[in-house]
C-alpha positions in Angstrom: -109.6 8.6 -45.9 -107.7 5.8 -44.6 -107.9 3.4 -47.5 -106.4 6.4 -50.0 -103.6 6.8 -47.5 -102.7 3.2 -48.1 -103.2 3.5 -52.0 -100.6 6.6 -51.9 -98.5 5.1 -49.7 -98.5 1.4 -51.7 -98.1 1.7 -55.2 -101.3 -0.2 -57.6 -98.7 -2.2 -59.1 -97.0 -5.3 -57.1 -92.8 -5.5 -57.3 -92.0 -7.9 -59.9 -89.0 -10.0 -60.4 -87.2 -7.4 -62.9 -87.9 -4.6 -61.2 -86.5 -5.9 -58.4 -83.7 -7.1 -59.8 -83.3 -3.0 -61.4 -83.3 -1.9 -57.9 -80.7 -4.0 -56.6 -78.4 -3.0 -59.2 -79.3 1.0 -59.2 -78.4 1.0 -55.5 -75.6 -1.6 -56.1 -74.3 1.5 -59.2 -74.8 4.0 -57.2 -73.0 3.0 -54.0 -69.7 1.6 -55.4 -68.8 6.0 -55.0 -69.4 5.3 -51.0 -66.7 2.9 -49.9 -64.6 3.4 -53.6 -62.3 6.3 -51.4 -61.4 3.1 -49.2 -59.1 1.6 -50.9 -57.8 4.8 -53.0 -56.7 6.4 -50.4 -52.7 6.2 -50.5 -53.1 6.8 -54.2 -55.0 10.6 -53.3 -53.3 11.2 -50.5 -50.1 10.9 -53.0 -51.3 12.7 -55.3 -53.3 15.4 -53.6 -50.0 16.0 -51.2 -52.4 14.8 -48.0 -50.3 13.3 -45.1 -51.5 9.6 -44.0 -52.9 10.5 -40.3 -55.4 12.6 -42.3 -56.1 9.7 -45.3 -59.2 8.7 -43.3 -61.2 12.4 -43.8 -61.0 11.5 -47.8 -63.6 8.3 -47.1 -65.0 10.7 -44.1 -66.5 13.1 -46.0 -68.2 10.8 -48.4 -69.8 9.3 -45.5 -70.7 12.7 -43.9 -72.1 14.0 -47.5 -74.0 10.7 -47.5 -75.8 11.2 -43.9 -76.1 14.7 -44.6 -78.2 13.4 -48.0 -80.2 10.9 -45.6 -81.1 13.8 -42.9 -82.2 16.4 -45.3 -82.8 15.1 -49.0 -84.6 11.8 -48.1 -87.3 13.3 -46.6 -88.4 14.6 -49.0 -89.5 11.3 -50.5 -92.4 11.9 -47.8 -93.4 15.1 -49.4 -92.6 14.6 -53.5 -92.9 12.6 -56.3 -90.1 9.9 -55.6 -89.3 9.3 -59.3 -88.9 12.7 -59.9 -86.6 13.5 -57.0 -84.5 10.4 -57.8 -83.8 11.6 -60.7 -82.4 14.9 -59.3 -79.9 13.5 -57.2 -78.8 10.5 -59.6 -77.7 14.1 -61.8 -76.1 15.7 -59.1 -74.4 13.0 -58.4 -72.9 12.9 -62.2 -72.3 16.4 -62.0 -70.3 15.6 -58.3 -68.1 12.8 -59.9 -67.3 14.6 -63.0 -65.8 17.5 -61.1 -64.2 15.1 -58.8 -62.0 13.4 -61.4 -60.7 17.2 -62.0 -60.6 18.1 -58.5 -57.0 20.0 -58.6 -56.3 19.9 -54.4 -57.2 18.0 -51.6 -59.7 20.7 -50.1 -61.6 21.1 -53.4 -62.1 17.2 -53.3 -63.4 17.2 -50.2 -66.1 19.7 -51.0 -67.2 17.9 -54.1 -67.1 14.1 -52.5 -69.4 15.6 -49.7 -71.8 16.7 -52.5 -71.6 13.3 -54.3 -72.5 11.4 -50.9 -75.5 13.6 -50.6 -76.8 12.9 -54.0 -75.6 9.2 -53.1 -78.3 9.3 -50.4 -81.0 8.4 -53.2 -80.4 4.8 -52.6 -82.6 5.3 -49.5 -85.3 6.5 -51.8 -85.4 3.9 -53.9 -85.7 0.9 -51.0 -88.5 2.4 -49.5 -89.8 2.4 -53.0 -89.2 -1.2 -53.2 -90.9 -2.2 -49.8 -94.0 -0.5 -50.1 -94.7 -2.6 -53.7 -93.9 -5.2 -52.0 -96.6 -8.2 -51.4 -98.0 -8.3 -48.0 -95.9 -10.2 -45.7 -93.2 -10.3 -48.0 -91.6 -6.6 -46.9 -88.3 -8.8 -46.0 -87.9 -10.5 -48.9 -88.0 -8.0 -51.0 -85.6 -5.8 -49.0 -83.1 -8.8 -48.6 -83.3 -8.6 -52.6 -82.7 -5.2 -52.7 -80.0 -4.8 -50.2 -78.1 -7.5 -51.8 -77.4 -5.3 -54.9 -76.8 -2.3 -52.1 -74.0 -4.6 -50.3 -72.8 -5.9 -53.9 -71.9 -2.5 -54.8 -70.8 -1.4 -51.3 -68.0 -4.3 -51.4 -67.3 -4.4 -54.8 -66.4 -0.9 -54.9 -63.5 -1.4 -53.4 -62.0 -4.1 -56.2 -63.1 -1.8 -58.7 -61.6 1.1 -57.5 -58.5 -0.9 -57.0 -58.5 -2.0 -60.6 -59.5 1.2 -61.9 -56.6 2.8 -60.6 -54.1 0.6 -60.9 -54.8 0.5 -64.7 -55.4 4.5 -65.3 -55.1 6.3 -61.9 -57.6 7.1 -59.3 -59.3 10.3 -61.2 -60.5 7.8 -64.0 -62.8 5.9 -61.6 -64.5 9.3 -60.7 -65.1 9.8 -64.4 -66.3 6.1 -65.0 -69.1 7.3 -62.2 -70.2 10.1 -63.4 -70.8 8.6 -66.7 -72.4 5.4 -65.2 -74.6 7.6 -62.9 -76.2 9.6 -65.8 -76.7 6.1 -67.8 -78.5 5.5 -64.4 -80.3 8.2 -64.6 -81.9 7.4 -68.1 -82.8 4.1 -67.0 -84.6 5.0 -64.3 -86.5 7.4 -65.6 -87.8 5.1 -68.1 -88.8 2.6 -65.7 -89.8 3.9 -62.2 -92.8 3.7 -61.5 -94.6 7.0 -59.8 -94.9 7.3 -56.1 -96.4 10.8 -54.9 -96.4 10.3 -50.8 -99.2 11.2 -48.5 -97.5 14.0 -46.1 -99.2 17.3 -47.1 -96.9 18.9 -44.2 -94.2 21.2 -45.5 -90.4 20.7 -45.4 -89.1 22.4 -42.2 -92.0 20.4 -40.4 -90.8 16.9 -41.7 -87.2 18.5 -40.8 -88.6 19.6 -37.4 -90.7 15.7 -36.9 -87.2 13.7 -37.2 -86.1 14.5 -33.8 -89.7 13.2 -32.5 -89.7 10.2 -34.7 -86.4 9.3 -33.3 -87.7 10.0 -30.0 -91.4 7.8 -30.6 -89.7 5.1 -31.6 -87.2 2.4 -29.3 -86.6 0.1 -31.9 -85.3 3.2 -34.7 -83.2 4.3 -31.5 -81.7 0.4 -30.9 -81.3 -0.5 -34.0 -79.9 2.5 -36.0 -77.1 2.3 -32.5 -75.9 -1.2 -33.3 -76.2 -0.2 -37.4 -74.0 2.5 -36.6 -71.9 0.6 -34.2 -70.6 -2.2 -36.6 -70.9 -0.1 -39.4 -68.1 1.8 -37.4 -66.2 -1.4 -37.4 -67.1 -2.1 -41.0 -65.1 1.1 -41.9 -62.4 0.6 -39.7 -61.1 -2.2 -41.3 -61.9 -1.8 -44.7 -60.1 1.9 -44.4 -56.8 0.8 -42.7 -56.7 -3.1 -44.6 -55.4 -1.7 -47.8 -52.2 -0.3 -45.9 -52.2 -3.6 -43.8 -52.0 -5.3 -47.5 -49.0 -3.2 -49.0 -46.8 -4.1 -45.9 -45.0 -7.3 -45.5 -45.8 -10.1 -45.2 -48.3 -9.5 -47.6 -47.1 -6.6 -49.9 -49.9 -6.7 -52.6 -50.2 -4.0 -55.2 -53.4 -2.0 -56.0 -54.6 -5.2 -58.3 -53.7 -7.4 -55.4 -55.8 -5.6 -53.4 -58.7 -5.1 -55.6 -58.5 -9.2 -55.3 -58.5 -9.4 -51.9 -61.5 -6.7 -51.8 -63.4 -8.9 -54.3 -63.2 -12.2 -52.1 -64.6 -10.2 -49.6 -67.7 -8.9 -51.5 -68.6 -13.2 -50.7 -70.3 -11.9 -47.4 -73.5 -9.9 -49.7 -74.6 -13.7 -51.0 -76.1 -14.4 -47.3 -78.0 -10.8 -47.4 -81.3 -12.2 -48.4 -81.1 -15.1 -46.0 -81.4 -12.1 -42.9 -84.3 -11.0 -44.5 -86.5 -14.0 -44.3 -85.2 -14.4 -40.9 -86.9 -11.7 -40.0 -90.0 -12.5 -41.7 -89.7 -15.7 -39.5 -89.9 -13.7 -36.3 -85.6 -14.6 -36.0 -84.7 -11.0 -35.4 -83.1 -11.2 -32.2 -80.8 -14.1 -32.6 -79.8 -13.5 -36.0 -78.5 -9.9 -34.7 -77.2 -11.3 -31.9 -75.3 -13.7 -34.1 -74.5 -11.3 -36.4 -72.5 -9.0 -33.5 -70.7 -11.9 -32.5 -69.2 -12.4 -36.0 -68.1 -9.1 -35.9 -66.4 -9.4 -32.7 -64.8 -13.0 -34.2 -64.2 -11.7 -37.5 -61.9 -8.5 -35.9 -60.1 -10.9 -33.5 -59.2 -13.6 -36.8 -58.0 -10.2 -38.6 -55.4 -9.3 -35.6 -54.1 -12.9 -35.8 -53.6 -13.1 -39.7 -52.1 -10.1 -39.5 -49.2 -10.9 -36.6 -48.2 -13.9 -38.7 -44.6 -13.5 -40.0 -44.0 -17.5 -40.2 -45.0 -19.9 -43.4 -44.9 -17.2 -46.1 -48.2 -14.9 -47.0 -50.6 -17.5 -48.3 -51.8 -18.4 -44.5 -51.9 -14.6 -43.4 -53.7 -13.3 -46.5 -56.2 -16.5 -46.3 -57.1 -15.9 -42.8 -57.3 -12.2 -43.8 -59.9 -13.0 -46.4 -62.1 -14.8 -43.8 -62.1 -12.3 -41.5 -63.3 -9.9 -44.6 -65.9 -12.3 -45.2 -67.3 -13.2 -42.0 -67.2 -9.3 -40.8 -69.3 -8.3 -44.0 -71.9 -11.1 -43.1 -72.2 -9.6 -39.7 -73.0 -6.1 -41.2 -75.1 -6.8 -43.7 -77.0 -8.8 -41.5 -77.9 -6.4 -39.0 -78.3 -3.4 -41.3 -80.9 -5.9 -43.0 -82.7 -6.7 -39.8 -82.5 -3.4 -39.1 -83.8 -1.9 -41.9 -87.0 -4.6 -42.1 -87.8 -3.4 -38.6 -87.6 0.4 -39.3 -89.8 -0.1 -42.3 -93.0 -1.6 -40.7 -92.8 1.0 -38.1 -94.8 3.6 -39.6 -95.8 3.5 -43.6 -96.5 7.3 -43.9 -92.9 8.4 -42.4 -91.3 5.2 -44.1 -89.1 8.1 -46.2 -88.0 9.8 -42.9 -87.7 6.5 -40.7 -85.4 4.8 -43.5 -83.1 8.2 -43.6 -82.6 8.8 -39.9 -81.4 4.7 -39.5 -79.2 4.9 -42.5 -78.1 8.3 -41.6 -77.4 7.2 -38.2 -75.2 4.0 -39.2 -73.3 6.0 -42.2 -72.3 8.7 -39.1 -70.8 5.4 -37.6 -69.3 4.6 -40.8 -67.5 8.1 -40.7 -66.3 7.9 -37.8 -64.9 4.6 -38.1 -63.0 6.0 -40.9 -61.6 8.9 -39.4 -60.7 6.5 -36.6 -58.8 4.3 -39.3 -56.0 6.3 -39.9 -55.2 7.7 -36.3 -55.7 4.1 -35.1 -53.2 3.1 -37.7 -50.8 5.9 -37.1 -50.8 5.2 -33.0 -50.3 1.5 -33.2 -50.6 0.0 -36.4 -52.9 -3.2 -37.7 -53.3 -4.8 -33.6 -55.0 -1.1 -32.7 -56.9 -1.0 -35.8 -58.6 -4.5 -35.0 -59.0 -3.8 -31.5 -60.8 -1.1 -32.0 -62.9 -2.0 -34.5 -63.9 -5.6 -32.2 -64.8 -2.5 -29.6 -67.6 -1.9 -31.6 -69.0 -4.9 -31.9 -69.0 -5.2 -27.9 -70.4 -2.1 -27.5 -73.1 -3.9 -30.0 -73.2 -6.7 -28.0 -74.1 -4.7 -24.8 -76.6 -2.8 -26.2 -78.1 -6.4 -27.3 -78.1 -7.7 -23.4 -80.1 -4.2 -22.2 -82.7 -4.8 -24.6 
């Protein structure tokens, strides 16, 4: 009994290079619609008539659709065929950005960017995927690969966006998505491999075991807190720099910004080097040291941004280091994290991964929202200091463990 549980659960065939490299750039694909609203959101707030105290709900509810995905679709990768339910949500997700780029009001766009980040939420289907072909002892590695496409896209979503829409307006890059997502969907199912799970439990009791999973489990509950935590931090920035960017000293157009977002995408390169620190028994230090850059990277933000002497070049490069070092810090712990969720328990692996992604993307949201009333009280200096909040909070929660 036991060893066909671990033949269901871990796939005949062992990861190879290609496939790995496929599912670093399917999750890479499919997340550039996550952080894309980011950097578009003075162009649909515009457009759509929105006021800018409320841009922040437009990269919100992308967040919210996604941990809504990562709470209720993702389990089911304990309970069906994984291939075949990837496939599902990669087509919702076409349908979702095809009626996006149509979307006639704001409240319409809303709805359908909260069913795109659901469908989104198949990322986290695929990385469990990943890890259980992976060889044994090597479950870090092979995340670190993965989650090096998944940052890739995250930040380059943001330059593409920028570029997209500077060249043929913001509803084109929802149109380039949903076409990209259904290529993505061919692919796929050409080359997944099957994985049927070993849960014979229905739905509404894999719904129901969530709650006790969170509660069984300290280090789900610590680390999906500081995932969430600087992922909140993460957002806050990346949400409010754009506007930072348009005003002097700086005053960069949509390309200029794309650029600026694209430097900043520097911080995926370290992504696999967190992963073998983990496999080295590093875990502690490395997240400890990847707080602290959060913290520093918030604090050189505040400073390049209250320079009005020298011209922009000093400003904007200390502004680009800030966007670097914060996105090593993030990537860092959600890679920690996620290697440490993962070897928790390999029948739940579907259900673990969702609740600590799901918890970090409700940070996420919340950063955002914060984002614009934090810009609209006090500008770039609250901005910052709340998003360096977070990582202290981060940093306490460190110190009690």
């Amino acid at each position: 009994m036991h060893g066909n549980a671990q033949l269901a659960d871990r796939p005949a065939e062992t990861i190879t290079r290609s496939q790995t490299l496929l599912f670093a750039a399917s999750t890479g694909i499919i997340a550039t619609n996550l952080f894309a609203p980011q950097t578009l959101v003075g162009l649909i707030s515009h457009s759509l008539g929105a006021a800018t105290s409320a841009s922040g709900l437009v990269s919100m509810t992308t967040l919210l659709g996604y941990a809504a995905g990562l709470f209720f679709l993702v389990p089911l990768s304990d309970l069906v065929e994984n291939r075949v339910l990837v496939l599902r949500m990669l087509g919702a997700g076409a349908l979702a950005a095809a009626v996006a780029a149509f979307a006639p009001s704001a409240g319409s766009l809303l709805a359908v960017l909260f069913v795109l980040g659901a469908a989104c939420s198949c990322i986290q289907v695929l990385v469990p995927v990943a890890a259980s072909m992976a060889p044994p002892g090597q479950d870090g590695r092979v995340i670190g690969d993965v989650m090096s496409g998944l940052m890739i896209g995250i930040l380059l979503s943001r330059p593409l966006a920028s570029l997209v829409a500077d060249a043929f307006g913001w509803r084109a890059f929802y149109g380039i998505s949903a076409a990209a997502l259904a290529l993505l969907a061919i692919l796929l199912g050409l080359a997944l491999p099957r994985r049927r799970p070993p849960a014979q439990s229905s739905y509404a009791a894999l719904i129901a075991s969530l709650l006790e999973l969170l509660r069984q489990e300290p280090v789900l509950r610590r680390r999906a807190l500081t995932a969430s935590l600087v992922m909140a931090a993460f957002s806050v920035f990346w949400t409010a720099v754009a506007l930072r960017l348009a005003a002097p000293p700086f005053e960069l157009g949509q390309r200029g910004i794309a650029l600026f977002a694209l430097a900043g995408a520097g911080g995926a390169a370290v992504t696999p080097l967190f992963g073998r620190a983990g496999d080295r028994s590093l875990t502690r230090p490395a997240t400890i040291a990847c707080h602290l850059g959060v913290i520093a990277a918030l604090s050189l933000a505040a400073w390049a941004g209250a320079i009005e002497a020298g011209g922009a070049w000093l400003p904007l490069a200390l502004m680009g280091a800030s966007a670097v070092l914060l996105d090593i810090g993030v990537t860092g712990d959600q890679t920690l994290g996620r290697r440490a969720v993962n070897l928790l328990q390999p029948k739940a692996r579907g259900r673990l991964n969702g609740l600590f992604v799901g918890i970090f993307f409700l940070g996420g949201a919340v950063g955002s929202l914060l984002a614009g009333i934090s810009w609209a009280w006090g500008g770039w200096n609250a901005v910052c200091a709340a998003g360096a909040a977070f990582g202290v909070v981060a940093l306490v929660v460190d110190w009690v463990e």
